[in-house]
TORZA-695254 format. One record per residue (C-alpha): x, y, z; residue in three letters. Coordinates in steps of 0.05 Angstrom, whole numbers, plus 32768, in hexadecimal, padded with zeros to 4 digits. Layout:
<recs>
XYZALA
...
</recs>
This chain:
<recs>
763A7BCE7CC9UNK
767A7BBF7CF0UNK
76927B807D09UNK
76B67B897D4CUNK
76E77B577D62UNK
76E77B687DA6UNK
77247B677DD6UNK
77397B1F7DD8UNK
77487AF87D94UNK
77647AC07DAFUNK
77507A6F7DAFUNK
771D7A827DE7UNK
76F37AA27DB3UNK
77077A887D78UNK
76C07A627D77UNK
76977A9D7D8AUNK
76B87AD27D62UNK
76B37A917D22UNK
76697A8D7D2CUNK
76637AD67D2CUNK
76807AE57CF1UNK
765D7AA57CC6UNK
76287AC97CDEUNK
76337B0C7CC3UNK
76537AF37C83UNK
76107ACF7C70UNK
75F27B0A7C7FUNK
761C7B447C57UNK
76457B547C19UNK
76737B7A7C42UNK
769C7B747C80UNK
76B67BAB7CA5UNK
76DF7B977CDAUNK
76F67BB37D1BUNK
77357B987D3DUNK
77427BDC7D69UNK
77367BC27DA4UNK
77577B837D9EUNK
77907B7E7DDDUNK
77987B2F7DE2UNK
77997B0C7D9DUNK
77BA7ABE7D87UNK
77D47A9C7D4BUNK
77887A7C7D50UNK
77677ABB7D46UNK
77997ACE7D0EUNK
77897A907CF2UNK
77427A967CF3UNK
773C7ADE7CDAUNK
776C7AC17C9FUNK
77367A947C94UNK
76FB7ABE7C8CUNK
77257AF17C65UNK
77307AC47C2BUNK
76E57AAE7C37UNK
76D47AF47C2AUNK
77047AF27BEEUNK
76DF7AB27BD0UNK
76927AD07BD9UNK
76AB7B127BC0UNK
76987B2E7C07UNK
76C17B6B7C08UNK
76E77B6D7C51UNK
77087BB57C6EUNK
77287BC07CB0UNK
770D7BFF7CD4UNK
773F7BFA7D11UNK
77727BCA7D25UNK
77937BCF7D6BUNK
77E17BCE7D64UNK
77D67B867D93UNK
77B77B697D4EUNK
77E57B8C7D19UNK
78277B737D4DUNK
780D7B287D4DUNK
77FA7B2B7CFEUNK
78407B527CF7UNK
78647B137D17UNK
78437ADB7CFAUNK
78497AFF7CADUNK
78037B107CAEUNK
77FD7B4F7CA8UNK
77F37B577C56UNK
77CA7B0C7C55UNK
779B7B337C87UNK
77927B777C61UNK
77AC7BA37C9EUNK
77ED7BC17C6FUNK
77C27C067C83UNK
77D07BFA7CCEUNK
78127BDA7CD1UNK
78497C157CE1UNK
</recs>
């Protein structure tokens, strides 16, 4: 099952899209995310996916992208993130 982001990942859902994903981490093995329609996204939602991500990596939760807007892969591109977040597959 897919875990959709949405189109803002920004500090006004930071908390939201934080309990979500607790949530669906105590919940699963796996996480497949979905970043494709992401059009408005913050060092604070970098930060938190950076966050769960090496969650995942401590539990042994495996975590794949199954779409990431070019909105996300920009921001992670500019702050160095794009490798730390797994999204090598989407950067151009």
């Amino acid at each position: 099952m897919g875990f959709a982001l949405g189109e803002q990942l920004d500090i006004t859902q930071v908390m939201d899209i934080k309990e979500r994903l607790q949530a669906e981490l105590e919940q699963s093995d796996s996480l497949l995310i979905d970043g494709s329609a992401v059009s408005r996204v913050d060092a604070s939602g970098l930060q938190l996916l950076l966050t769960a991500r090496h969650l995942c990596q401590e539990k042994n939760i495996n975590w794949q992208w199954e779409g990431a807007s070019s909105e996300l892969v920009g921001a992670a591109k500019t702050l160095g993130l794009v490798e730390p977040l797994g999204l090598n597959g989407f950067a151009l």
